[in-house]
Structures are given as C-alpha cells and as structure tokens.
C-alpha positions as CSV (number, residue, x, y, z in Angstrom):
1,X,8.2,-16.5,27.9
2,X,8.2,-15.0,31.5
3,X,9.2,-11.2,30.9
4,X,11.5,-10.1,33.9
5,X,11.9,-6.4,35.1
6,X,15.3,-6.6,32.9
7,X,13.7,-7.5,29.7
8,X,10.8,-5.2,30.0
9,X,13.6,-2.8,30.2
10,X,15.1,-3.8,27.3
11,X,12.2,-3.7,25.3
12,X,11.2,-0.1,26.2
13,X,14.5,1.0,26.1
14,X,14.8,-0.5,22.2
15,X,11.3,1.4,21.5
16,X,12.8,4.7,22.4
17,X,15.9,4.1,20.6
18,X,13.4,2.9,17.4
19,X,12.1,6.3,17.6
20,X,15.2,8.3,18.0
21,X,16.4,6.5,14.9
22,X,12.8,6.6,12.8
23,X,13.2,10.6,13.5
24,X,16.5,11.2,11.7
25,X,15.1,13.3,8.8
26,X,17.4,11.8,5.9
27,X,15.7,13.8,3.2
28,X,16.3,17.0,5.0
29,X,19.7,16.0,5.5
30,X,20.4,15.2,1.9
31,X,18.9,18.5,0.5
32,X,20.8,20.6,3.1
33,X,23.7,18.7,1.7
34,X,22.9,19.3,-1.6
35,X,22.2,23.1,-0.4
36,X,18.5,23.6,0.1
37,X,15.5,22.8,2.5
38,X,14.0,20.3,0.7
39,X,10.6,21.2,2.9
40,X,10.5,24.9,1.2
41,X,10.4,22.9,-2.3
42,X,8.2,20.9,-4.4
43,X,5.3,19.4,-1.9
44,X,7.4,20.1,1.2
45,X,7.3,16.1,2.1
46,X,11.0,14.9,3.5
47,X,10.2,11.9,1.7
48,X,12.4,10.0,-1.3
49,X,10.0,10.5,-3.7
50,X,9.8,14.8,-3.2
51,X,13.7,14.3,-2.7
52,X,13.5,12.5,-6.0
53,X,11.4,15.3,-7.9
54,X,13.3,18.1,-6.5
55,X,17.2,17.1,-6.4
56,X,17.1,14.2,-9.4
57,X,17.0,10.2,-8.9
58,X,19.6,9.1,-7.2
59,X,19.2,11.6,-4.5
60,X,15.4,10.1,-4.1
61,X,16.7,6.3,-4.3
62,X,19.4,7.1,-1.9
63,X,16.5,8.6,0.7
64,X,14.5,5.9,0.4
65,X,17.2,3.3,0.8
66,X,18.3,5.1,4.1
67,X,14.6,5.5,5.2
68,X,13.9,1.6,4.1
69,X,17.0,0.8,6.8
70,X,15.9,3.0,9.8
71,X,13.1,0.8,10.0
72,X,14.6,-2.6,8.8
73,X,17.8,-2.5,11.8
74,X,16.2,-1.7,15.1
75,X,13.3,-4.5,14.1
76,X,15.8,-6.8,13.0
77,X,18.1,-6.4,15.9
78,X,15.0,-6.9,18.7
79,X,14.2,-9.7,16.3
80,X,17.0,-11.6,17.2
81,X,17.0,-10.4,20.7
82,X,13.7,-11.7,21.4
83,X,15.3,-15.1,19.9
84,X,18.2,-15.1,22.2
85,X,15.3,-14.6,25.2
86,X,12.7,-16.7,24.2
87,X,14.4,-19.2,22.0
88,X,12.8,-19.7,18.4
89,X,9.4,-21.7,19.6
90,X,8.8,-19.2,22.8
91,X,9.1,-16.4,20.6
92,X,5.9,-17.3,18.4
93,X,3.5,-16.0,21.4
94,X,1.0,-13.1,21.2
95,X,3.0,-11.2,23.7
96,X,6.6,-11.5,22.1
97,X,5.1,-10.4,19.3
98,X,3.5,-7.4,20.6
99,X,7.0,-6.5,21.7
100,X,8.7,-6.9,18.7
101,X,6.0,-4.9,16.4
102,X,6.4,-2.2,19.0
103,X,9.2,-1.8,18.0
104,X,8.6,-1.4,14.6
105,X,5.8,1.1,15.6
106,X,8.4,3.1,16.9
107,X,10.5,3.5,14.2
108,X,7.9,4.7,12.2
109,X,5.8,6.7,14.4
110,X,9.2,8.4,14.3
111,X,9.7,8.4,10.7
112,X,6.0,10.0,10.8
113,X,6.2,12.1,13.5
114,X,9.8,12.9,14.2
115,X,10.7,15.3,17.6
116,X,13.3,16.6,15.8
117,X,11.4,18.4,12.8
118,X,8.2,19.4,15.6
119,X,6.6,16.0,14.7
120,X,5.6,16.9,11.2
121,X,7.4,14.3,9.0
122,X,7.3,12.2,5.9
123,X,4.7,9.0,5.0
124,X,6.3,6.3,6.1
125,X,6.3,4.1,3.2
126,X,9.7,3.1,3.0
127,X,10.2,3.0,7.1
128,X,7.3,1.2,6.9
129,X,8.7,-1.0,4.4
130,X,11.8,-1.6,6.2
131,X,10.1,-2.8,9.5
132,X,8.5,-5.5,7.4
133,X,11.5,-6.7,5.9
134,X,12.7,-7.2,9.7
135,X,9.9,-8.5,10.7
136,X,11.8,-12.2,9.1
137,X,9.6,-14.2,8.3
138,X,6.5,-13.3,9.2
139,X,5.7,-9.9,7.1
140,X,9.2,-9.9,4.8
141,X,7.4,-12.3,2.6
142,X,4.2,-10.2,2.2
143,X,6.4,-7.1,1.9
144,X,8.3,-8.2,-1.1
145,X,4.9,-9.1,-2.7
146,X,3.9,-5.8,-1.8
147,X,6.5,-4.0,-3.0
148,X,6.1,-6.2,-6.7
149,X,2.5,-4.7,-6.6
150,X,4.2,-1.1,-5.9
151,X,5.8,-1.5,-8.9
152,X,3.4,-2.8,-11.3
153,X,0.8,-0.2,-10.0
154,X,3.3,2.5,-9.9
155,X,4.3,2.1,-13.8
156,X,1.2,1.2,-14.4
157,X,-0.5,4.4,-13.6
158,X,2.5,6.4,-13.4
159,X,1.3,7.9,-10.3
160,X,4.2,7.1,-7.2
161,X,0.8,8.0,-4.8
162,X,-1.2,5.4,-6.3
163,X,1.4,2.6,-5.8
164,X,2.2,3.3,-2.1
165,X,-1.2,3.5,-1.4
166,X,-2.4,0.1,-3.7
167,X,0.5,-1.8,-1.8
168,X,-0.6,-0.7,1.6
169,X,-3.8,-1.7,0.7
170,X,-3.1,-5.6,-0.6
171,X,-0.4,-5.9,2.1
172,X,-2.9,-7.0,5.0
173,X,-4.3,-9.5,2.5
174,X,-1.3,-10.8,1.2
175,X,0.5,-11.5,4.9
176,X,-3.4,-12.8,5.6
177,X,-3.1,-15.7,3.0
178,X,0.5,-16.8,3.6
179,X,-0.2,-17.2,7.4
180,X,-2.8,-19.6,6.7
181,X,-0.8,-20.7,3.9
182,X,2.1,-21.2,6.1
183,X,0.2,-21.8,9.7
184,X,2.3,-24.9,10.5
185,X,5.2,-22.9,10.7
186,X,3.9,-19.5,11.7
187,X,1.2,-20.4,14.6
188,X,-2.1,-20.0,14.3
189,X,-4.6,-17.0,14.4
190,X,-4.9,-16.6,17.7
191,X,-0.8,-16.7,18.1
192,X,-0.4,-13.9,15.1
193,X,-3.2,-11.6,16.0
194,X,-0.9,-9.2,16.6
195,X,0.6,-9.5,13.8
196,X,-3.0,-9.2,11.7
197,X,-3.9,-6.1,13.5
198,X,-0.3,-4.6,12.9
199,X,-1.0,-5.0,8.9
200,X,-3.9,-3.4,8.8
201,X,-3.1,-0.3,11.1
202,X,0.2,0.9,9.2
203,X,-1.8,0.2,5.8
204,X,-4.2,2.6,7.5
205,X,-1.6,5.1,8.7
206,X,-0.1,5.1,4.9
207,X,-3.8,5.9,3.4
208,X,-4.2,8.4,5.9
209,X,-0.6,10.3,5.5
210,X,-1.6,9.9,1.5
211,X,-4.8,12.0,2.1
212,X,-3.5,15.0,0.2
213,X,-2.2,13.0,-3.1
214,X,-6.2,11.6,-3.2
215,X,-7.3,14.9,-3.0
216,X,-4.7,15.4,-5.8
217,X,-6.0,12.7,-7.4
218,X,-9.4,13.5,-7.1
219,X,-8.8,17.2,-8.9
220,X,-6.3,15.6,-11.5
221,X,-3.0,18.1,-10.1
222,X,-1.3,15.0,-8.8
223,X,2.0,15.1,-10.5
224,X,2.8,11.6,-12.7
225,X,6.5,10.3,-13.4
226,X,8.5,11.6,-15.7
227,X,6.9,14.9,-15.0
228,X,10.5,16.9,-14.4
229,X,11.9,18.0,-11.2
230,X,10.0,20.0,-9.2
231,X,11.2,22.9,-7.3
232,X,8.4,25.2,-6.5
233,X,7.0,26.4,-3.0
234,X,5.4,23.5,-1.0
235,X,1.8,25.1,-1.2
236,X,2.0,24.7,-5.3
237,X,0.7,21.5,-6.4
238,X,3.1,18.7,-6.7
C-alpha cells in the first residue's frame, strides 16, 4: 500500500485519539461515583482489580469491562480502516501493520500513562487485552488463549498478580505457534514481524507495571482472592 499525506494523517490523527481514549481513568471515575478516590484506598492502582477489592465485584468487573473496550474500539475501528485503504491482501504488509499496532500502543500507553491523572495510571492488562481482541485475527485468537491461562492460573494460585503476569508471559508464545500454525493465511515471518515484536513488548510492559506485586510476592504480603475488601491507605500492603 502507497501511504499518501492523507492517510498518514489519518493514522496519526487515530493514534492521538487512541490515547485520549486509553487515558479516561474509568476506575477513578467509578469510585468518585461511588463517593471516594479509589487512588487514596487499598493499593492506590485505578485498576478493576483494586476497584474490585475496595468497592465490591461488580464495580471491579464493570472497570475492567470498560478498560477491556478502550483498547478493543479505536484498534478495531483503524482495523477496518486500514481494510477500506488497503483492501484485505494489501493490508497483510509490515508497514500496515506497524500502523495499526500503533494504534493499539496508544491506547494503552494511555491507559498506562494517562495526561489526565499526571501520567501515573493503571497496568494495562485489560487495555491491553482489548487491543488484542481488535487486533482480529491475528492476536484475538492468542488473547482468548491467554485469557483461559489467566483464569486457570488465577484460581489456581489465587493470586489476580500471578495470572496477569503468567498470561502476559505465554501470550508471545501462543500468538508465536498459531502464526506458523496459520502462516497460509496470516503471511509469513518476515510480513508479521511486527506483530512478534508487539507481543513481546506489551508482555514486557505488564511484567514491568507488575513489579510491586513480585516484590509482594517475594515477601508473602501479596493479597490472595477472597481476602475481603480492602480499604486502607495505598502505602499499606494490598
């Protein structure tokens, strides 16, 4: 595909709005609702799963779903931009790719580090989760997998840290077999290598932003499910 000034346009101007949307702090948003700064409680994340501790369940599932989408709609909508542009077979290239996970960058280098709360924001886990789902097919496949291993680890050990950072982990290997599972369809290496060093950056950004829980982990403080809401100042342990 031949970029013209008009698309590059596009392109940056869909980044900035992936931002803009990755930054809207829904946890803060929901405790303010519910009448508190969810950042003055329990770890001080703005994440679903300190939502979740603090405020009860459903407030934590209904974070994370909103988190999940502000990564999963601006992705998905470039997605099918770039199709309209390239058409389906032009869009398999290096460069269209590059595009479209720069997008999904965006969204959760906003989620991460959102201008609105002075760039200190949640893990991106679920943001994170949400750009994969868009990314259709390519890294929705792997996600889902991913997200079965977040499960099984999570219940497994009881620890919510453990299974974000377990699923990061496999994700790069699981999107890694089904491309060469699926290369027919997908393109080959050199066509996805994008794609290969997008996996393993935002599993590295998630172990990174989950620094504190292994130091939790390490020490044995990190709370486990089913431990009781949690409502103390964000310098106590979670």
């Amino acid at each position: 595909m031949e970029w013209t000034n008009r698309e590059l346009a596009a392109t940056i101007a869909a980044c900035a709005a992936a931002y803009l949307c990755g930054s809207v702090p829904f946890g803060l948003l929901v405790g303010r609702a519910r009448g508190l700064d969810i950042r003055a409680h329990g770890s001080g994340n703005i994440g679903a799963t300190n939502v979740g501790r603090v405020l009860g369940r459903r407030w934590g599932i209904l974070v994370f779903v909103l988190d999940v989408l502000k990564g999963l709609l601006p992705t998905t909508a470039f997605g099918l931009l770039l199709r309209h542009w390239a058409g389906e077979a032009a869009a398999r290239q290096p460069g269209e790719f590059l595009a479209w996970l720069t997008v999904g960058v965006a969204c959760v280098l906003g989620h991460t580090f959102p201008v609105f709360l002075g760039f200190r924001g949640g893990k991106a886990v679920a943001t994170s989760l949400g750009v994969a789902l868009g990314i259709w097919p390519y890294y929705t496949l792997p996600a889902l997998a991913a997200g079965a291993v977040w499960v099984g680890a999570t219940l497994l050990t009881r620890y919510v840290s453990v299974g974000s950072i377990t699923a990061a982990g496999v994700f790069p290997v699981l999107f890694g077999i089904m491309a060469t599972v699926r290369a027919e369809q997908w393109g080959s290496r050199r066509q996805l290598w994008p794609m290969y060093v997008f996996a393993v950056a935002v599993a590295g950004l998630i172990v990174l932003r989950h620094r504190s829980n292994l130091a939790r982990l390490w020490r044995g403080t990190e709370p486990r499910i089913g431990g009781g809401r949690r409502t103390g100042r964000p310098n106590e342990p979670e």
